[in-house]
FITOR-243029 format. One record per residue (C-alpha): y, z, x. Coordinates in nm, 2 decimals. Example, Ala and Ser with C-alpha at 12.3 -4.5 7.8 and 13.67 -1.06 7.14 Angstrom:
BEGIN
[site [-0.45, 0.78, 1.23]]
[site [-0.11, 0.71, 1.37]]
This chain:
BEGIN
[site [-13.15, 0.04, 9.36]]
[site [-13.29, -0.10, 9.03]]
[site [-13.26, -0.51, 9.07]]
[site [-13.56, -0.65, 9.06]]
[site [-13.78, -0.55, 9.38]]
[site [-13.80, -0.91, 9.56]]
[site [-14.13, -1.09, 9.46]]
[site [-14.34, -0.73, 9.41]]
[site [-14.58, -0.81, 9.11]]
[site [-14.76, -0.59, 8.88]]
[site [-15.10, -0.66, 9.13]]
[site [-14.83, -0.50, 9.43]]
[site [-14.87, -0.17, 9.21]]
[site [-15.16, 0.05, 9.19]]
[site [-15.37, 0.09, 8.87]]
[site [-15.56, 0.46, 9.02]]
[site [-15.19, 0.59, 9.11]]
[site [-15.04, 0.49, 8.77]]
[site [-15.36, 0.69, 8.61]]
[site [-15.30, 0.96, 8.80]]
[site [-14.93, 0.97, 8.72]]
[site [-15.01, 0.98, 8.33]]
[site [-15.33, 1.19, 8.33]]
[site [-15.07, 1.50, 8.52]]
[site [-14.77, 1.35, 8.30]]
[site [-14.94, 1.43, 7.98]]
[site [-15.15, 1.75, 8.09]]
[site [-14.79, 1.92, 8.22]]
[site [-14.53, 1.75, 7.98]]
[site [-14.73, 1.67, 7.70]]
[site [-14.66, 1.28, 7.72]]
[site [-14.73, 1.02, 7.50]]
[site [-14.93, 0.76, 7.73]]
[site [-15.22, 0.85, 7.91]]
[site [-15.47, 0.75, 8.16]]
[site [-15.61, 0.39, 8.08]]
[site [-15.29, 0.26, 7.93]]
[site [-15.23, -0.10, 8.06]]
[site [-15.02, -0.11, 8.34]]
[site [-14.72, -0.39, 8.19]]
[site [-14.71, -0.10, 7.84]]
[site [-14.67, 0.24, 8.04]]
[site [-14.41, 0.06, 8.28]]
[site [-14.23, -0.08, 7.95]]
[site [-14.24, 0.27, 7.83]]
[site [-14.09, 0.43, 8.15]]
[site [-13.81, 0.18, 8.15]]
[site [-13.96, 0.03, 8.53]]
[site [-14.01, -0.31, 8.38]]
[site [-13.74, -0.65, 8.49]]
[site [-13.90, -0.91, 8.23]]
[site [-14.23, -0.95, 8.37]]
[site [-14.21, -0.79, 8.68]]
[site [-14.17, -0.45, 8.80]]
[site [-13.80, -0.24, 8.91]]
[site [-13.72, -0.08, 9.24]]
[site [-13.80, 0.24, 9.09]]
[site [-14.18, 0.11, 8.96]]
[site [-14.28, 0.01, 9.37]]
[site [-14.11, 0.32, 9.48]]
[site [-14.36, 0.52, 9.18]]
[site [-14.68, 0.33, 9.22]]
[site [-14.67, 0.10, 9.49]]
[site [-14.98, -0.03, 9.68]]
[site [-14.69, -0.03, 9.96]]
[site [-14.38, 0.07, 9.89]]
[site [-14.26, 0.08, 10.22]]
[site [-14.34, -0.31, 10.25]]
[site [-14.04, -0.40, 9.98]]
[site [-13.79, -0.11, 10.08]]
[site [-13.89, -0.05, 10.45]]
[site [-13.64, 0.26, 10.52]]
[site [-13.74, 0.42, 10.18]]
[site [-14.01, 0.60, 10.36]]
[site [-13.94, 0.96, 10.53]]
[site [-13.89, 1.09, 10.85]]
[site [-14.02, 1.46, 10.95]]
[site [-13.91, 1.62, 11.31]]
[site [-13.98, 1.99, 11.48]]
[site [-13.76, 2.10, 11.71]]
[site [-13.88, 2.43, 11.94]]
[site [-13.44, 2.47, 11.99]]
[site [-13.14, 2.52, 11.73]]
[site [-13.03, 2.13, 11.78]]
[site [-13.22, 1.82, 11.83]]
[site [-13.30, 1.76, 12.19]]
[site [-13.57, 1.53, 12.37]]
[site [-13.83, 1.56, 12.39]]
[site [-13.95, 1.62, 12.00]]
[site [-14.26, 1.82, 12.02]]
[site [-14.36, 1.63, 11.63]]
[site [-14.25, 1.33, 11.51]]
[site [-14.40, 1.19, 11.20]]
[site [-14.28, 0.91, 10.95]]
[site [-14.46, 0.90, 10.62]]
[site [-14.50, 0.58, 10.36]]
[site [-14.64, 0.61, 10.05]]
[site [-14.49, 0.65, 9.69]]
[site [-14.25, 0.91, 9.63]]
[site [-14.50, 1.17, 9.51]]
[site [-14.66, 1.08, 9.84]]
[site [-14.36, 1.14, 10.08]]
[site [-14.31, 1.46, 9.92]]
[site [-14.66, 1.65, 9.94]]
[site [-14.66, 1.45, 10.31]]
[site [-14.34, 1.60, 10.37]]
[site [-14.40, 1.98, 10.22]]
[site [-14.68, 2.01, 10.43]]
[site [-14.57, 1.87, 10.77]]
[site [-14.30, 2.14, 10.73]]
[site [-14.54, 2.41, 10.62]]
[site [-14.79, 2.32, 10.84]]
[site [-14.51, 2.41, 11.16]]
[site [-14.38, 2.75, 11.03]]
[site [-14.54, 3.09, 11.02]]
[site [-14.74, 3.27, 10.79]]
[site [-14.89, 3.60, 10.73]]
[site [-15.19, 3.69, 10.50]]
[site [-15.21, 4.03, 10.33]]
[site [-15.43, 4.27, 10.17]]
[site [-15.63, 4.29, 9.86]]
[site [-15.47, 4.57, 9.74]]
[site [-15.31, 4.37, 9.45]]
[site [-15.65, 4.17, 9.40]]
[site [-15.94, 3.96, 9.51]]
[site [-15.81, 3.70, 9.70]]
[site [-15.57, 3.80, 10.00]]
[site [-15.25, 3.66, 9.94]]
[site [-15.03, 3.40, 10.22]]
[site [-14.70, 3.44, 10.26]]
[site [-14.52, 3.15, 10.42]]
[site [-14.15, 3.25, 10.61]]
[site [-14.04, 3.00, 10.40]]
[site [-14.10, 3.00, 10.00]]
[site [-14.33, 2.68, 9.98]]
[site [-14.14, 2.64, 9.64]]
[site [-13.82, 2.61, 9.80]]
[site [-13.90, 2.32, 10.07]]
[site [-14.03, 2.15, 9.81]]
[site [-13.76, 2.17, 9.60]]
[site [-13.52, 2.07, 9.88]]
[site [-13.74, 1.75, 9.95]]
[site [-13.74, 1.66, 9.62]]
[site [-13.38, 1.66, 9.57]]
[site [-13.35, 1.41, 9.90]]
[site [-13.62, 1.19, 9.81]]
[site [-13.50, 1.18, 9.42]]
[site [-13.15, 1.14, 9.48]]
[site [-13.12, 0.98, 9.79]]
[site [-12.93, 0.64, 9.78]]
[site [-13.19, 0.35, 9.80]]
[site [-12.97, 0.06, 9.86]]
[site [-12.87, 0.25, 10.25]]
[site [-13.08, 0.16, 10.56]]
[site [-13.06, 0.51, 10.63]]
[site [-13.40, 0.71, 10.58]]
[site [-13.45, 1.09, 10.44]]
[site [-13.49, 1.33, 10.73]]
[site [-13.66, 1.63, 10.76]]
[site [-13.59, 1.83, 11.04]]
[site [-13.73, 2.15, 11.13]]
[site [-13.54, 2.37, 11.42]]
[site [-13.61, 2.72, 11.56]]
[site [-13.34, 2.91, 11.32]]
[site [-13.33, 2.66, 11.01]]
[site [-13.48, 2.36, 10.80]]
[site [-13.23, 2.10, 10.75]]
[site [-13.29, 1.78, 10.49]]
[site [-13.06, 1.49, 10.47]]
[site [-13.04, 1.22, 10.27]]
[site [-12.85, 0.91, 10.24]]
[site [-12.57, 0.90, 9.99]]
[site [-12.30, 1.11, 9.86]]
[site [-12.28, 1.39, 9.58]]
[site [-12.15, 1.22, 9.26]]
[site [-11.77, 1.28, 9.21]]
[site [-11.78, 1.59, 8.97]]
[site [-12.03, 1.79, 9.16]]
[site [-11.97, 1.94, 9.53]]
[site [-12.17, 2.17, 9.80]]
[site [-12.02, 2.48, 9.64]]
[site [-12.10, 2.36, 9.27]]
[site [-12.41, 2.34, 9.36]]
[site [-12.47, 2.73, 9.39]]
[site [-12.32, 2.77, 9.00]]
[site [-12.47, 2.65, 8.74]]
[site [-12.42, 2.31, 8.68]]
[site [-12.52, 1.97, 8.47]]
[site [-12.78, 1.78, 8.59]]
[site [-12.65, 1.43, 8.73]]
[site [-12.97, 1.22, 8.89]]
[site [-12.85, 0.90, 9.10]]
[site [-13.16, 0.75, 9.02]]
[site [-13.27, 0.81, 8.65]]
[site [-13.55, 0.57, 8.68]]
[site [-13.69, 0.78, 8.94]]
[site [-13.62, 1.13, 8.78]]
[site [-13.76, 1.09, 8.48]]
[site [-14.13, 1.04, 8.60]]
[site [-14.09, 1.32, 8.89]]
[site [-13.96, 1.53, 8.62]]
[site [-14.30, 1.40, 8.40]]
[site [-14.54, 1.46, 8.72]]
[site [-14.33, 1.83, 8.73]]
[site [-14.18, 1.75, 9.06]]
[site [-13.88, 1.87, 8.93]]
[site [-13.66, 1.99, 8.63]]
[site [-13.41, 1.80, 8.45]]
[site [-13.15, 2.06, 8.39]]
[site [-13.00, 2.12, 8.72]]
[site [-13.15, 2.42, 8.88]]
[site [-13.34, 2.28, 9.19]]
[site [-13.01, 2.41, 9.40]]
[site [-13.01, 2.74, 9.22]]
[site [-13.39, 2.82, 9.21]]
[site [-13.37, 2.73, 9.61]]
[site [-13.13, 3.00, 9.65]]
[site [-13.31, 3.20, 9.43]]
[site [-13.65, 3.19, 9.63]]
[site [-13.50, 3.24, 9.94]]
[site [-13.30, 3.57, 9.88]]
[site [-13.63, 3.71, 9.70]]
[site [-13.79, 3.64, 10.04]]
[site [-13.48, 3.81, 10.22]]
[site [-13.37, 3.54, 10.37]]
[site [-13.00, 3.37, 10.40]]
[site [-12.89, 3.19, 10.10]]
[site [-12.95, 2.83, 10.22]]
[site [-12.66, 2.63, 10.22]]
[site [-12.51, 2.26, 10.13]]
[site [-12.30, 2.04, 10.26]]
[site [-12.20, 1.70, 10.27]]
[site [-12.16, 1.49, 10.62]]
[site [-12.02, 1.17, 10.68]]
[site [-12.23, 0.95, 10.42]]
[site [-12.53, 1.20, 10.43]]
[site [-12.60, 1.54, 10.20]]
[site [-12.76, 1.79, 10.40]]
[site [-12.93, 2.09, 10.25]]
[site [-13.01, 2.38, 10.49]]
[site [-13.32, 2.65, 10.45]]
[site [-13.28, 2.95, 10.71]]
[site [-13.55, 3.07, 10.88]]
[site [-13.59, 3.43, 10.95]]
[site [-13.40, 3.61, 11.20]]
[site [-13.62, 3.67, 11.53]]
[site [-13.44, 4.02, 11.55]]
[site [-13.50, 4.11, 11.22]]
[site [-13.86, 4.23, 11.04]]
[site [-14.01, 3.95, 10.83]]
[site [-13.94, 4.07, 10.47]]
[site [-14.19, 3.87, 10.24]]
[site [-14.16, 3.79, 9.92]]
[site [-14.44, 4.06, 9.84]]
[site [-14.20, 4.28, 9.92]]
[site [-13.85, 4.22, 9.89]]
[site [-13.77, 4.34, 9.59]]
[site [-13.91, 4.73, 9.71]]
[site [-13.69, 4.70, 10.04]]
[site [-13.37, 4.64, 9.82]]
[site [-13.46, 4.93, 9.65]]
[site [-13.53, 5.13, 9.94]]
[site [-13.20, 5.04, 10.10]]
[site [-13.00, 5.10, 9.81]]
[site [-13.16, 5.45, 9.79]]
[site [-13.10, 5.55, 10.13]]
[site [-12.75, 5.47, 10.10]]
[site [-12.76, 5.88, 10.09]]
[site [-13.02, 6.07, 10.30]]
[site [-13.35, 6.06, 10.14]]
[site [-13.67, 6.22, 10.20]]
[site [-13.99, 6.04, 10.30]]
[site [-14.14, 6.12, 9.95]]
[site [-13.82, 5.99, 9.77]]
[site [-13.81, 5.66, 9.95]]
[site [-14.16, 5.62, 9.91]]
[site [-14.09, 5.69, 9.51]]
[site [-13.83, 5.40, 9.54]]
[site [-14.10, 5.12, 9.60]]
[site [-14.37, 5.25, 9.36]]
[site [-14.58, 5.34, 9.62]]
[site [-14.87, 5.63, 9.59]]
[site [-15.05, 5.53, 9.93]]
[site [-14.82, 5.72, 10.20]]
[site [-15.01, 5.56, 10.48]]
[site [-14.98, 5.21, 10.35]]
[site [-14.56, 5.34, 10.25]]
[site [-14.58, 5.42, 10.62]]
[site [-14.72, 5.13, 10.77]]
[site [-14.59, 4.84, 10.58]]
[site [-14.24, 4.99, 10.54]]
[site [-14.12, 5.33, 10.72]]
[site [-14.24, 5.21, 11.09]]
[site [-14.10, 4.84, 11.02]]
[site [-13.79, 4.98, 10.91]]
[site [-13.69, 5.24, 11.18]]
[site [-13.80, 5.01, 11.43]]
[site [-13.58, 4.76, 11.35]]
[site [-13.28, 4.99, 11.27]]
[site [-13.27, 4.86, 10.91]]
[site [-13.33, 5.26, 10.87]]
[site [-13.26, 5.54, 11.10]]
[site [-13.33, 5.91, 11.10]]
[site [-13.14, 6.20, 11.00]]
[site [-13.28, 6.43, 11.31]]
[site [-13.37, 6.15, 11.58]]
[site [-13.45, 6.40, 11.82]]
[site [-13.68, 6.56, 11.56]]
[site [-13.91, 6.31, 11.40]]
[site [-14.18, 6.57, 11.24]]
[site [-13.91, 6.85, 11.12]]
[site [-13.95, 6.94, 10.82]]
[site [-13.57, 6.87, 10.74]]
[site [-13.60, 6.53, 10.83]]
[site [-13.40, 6.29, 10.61]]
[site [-13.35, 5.86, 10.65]]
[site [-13.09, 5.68, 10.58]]
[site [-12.98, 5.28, 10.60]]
[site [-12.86, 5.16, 10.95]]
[site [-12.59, 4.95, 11.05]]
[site [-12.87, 4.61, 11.03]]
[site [-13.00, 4.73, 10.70]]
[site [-12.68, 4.77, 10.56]]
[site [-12.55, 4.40, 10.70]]
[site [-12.86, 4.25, 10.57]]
[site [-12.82, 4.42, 10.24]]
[site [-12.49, 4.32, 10.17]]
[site [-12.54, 3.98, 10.30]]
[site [-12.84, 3.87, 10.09]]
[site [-12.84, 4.14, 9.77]]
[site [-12.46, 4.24, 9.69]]
């Protein structure tokens, strides 16, 4: 990976992508060098210089092409409409550019295909957009590929997108003290490409202390979702984001937090006002409309007196899909 890039030159890189590296590197991180440095000094500083010319790792950074001296370093993004890939694919994009590049290309081809849903300004000025899947979380899974992907394979990183799940896989092979289910525990951060971490984690692509897996997981059960999942196959990783259930209400991240609470309340009958208590609500229409109706029409709750909607006696309580999705994602 880091032999000297065959007959790239320091005019093969580019100066405005190298400035734009340092001026976010030392606004976010606080680093040393910053926009203006001469190119053959901040590449000596990073560690991306071979003698005179520049590393692997230096094209893949700040390229003019990347793609012209490692041609399968570039990566590929499909969207499936099915659960498995089928012909024909509906979008099919491959993206060049420097690493940074491939990742913002690649985060937005994938948020660009999903759905989204904007909400109110009850909670401030500006409406806020929920994505179905935490924008954090795809990019933290397509940083992980591009960052630790093996270089030397003539394999490319794949992003696939499929009607129940987003799948990334890389080329290579988890190092030898870390595995899929390590990766959902704490663990030591073990880059396969050092060269290429330490900018990304300069630029705040990433952090350097192992918790890309774990604040993926993280993300994606605050949004109600399935824990995503890792695994390795043949000589490619494969990280897995899943999408929501069709059968299921779309629980945002807005609001997550205030169904668990919900749920866990109405593990006992409950009236109206005390489930509406549970989520911190005073507004009982907006209670009503953003979580009573959902909830009872998907049977995540279910009524005491289902014959009787308006008695007076009327209590809720979780239902047999609440209380799977509860357990699944929350206990």
């Amino acid at each position: 990976m880091y032999a000297l890039a065959v007959r790239a030159t320091l005019a093969d890189l580019s100066v405005d992508k190298l400035n734009e590296f340092l001026s976010r590197a030392q606004a976010n991180r606080g680093y040393a060098l910053g926009p203006g440095t001469p190119i053959a000094t901040a590449l000596a500083h990073l560690n991306l210089l071979d003698g005179d010319r520049p590393s692997h790792a230096a094209v893949l950074l700040f390229g003019q092409e990347p793609q012209r001296w490692l041609p399968t370093s570039g990566v590929k993004c499909l969207h499936f409409h099915g659960r498995e890939v089928r012909k024909p694919i509906p979008s099919h994009q491959v993206y060049r550019g420097t690493v940074f590049a491939l990742v913002d290309q690649a985060v937005d081809f994938v948020m660009s295909k999903i759905d989204r849903a904007v909400g109110t300004r009850a909670e401030g000025n500006a409406a806020p957009i929920s994505y179905e899947l935490p924008r954090q979380a795809v990019s933290e899974a397509i940083v992980n590929a591009v960052a630790h992907r093996d270089y030397g394979s003539n394999a490319s990183v794949q992003v696939m997108l499929f009607a129940d799940r987003l799948e990334i896989w890389n080329p290579g092979e988890l190092p030898a003290s870390l595995s899929p289910e390590r990766l959902t525990r704490p663990h030591a951060s073990i880059p396969r490409n050092p060269l290429l971490a330490d900018p990304l984690f300069l630029a705040h692509y990433i952090e350097q202390a192992g918790t890309g897996t774990l604040e993926m997981i993280a993300l994606s059960r605050e949004a109600g979702l399935r824990t995503p999942s890792f695994r390795q196959d043949g000589g490619s990783f494969v990280q897995t984001l899943w999408r929501p259930d069709p059968a299921t209400p779309q629980v945002t991240p807005q609001v997550a937090q205030q169904v668990v609470a919900l749920l866990r309340v109405a593990t006992e009958p409950q009236t109206r006002e005390s489930l509406q208590g549970a989520v911190g609500l005073e507004d009982r229409e907006h209670f009503r409309k953003t979580y009573l109706e959902p909830l009872l029409t998907a049977g995540w709750l279910e009524r005491t007196l289902p014959d009787k909607p308006t008695s007076p006696n009327q209590r809720y309580r979780i239902g047999e899909k609440g209380q799977w999705w509860l357990t699944r994602y929350y206990l």
